[in-house]
C-alpha positions in Angstrom: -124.8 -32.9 18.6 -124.7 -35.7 16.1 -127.7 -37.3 14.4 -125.6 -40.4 13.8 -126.7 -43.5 15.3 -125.5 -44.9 18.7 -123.7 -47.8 17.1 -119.8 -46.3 17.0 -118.6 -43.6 14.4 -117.8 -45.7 11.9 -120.3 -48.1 11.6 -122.6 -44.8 12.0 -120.8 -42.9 9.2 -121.5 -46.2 7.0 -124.9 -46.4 8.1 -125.3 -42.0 7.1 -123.6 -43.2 3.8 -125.0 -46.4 2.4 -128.3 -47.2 4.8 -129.4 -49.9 6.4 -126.8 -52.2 8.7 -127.5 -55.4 6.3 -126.5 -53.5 3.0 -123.3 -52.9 5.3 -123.0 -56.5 6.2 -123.8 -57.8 2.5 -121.3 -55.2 1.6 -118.3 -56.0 3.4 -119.2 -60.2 2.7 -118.7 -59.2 -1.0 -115.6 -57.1 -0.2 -114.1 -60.0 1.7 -115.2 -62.7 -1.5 -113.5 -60.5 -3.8 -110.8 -59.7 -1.9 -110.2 -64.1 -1.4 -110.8 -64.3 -5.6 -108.1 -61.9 -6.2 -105.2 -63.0 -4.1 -106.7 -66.6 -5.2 -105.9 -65.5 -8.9 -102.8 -63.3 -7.9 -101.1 -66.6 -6.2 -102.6 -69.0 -9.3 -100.7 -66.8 -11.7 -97.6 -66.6 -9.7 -97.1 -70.1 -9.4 -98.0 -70.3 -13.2 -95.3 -67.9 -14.2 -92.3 -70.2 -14.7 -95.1 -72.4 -16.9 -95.7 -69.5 -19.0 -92.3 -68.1 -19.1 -90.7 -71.6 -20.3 -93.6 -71.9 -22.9 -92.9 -68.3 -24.4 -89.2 -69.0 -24.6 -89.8 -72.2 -26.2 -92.4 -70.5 -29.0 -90.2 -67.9 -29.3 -87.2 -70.5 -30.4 -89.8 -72.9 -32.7 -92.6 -71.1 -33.1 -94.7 -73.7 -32.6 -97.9 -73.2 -30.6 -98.1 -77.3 -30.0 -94.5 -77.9 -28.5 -95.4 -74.0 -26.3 -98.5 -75.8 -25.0 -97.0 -78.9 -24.4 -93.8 -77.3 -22.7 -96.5 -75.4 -20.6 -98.1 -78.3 -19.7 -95.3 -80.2 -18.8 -93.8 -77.2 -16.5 -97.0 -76.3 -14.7 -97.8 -80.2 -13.8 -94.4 -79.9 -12.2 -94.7 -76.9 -10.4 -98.0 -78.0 -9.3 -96.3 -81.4 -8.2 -93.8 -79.6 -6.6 -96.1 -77.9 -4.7 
């Protein structure tokens, strides 16, 4: 016989492991919130990649940081317009 809790195998093997169900709860929240901020970030840097592609190219070619930024600028504002 088991000494886990009545409350399914999983959530008792949780319970075994961590402790109490609201460190489980609090747990998974946190989980989820990161889980939101990384495919948030992932998805803000994808749609930011022809931004930053165009403004390497362009640094690369004059080597200036002012027409990189402003070639940045310009791409991500239409990517984001595009959107």
């Amino acid at each position: 016989m088991s000494n886990l809790p009545a409350s399914g195998v999983a959530l008792g093997f949780l319970e075994a492991l961590i402790g109490s169900p609201i460190i489980i709860i609090v747990t998974l929240l946190a989980l989820l919130v990161a889980g939101v901020i990384i495919i948030f970030v992932v998805g803000t840097l994808l749609l930011f990649l022809p931004a930053l592609i165009v403004a390497g190219v362009v640094w690369w070619m004059t080597g200036s940081e002012l027409f990189a930024g402003g070639a940045f600028l310009l791409v991500a504002l239409v990517a984001l317009a595009k959107k």
